[in-house]
N, C-alpha and C positions, 0 to 999 in steps of 0.2 A: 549554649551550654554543651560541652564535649559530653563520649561516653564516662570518662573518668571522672567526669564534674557529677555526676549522677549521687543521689544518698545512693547510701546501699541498701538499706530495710527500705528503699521504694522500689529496687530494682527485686529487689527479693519478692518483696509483697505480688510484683507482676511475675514475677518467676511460677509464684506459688499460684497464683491466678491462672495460669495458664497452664499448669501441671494439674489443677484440680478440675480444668475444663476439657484436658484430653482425658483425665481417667473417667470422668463422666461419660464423654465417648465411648470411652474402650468399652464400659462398661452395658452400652445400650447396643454397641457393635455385635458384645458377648453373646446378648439375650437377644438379639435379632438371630443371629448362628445360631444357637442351638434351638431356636424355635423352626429354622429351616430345617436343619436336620431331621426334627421330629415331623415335619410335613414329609421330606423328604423319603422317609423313614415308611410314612404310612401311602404314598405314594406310591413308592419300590413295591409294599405289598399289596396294594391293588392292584397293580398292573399284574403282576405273577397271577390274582386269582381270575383277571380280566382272562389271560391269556390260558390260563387252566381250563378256563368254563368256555373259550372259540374253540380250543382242542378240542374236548368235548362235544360243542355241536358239530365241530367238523367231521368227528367219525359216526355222529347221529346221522348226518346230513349222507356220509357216503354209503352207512349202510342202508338206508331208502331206498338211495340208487340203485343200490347192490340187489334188493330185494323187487323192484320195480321193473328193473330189465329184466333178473328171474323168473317176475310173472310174465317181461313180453316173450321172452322164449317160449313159456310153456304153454301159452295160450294158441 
């Protein structure tokens, strides 16, 4: 049986079959993406306060030093 020998409401029916099995796709593609996003999202902001709070003890940590060598001068 050629393609033109084909019904056409069965060639349709596999049409619509396979249009209804990519939008399901698309659809699970969608809500994968914006569920990354939302990870991605809260990601981005931890790392900024990850890197907020090493600043922070890095100028805790150098003024220690600061205050350490201070005291070996003065002693």
């Amino acid at each position: 049986m050629s393609q033109s020998d084909k019904d056409p409401s069965t060639e349709l029916a596999a049409l619509e079959a396979k249009l209804d099995a990519l939008i399901a796709q698309f659809k699970l593609i969608k809500n994968e993406n914006k569920s990354l996003k939302v990870k991605q999202d809260a990601l981005v902001k931890e790392k900024a306060k990850l890197l907020e709070k090493t600043t922070q003890a890095k100028a805790r940590v150098e003024a220690m030093i600061a205050r350490l060598k201070a005291m070996e001068h003065d002693s």
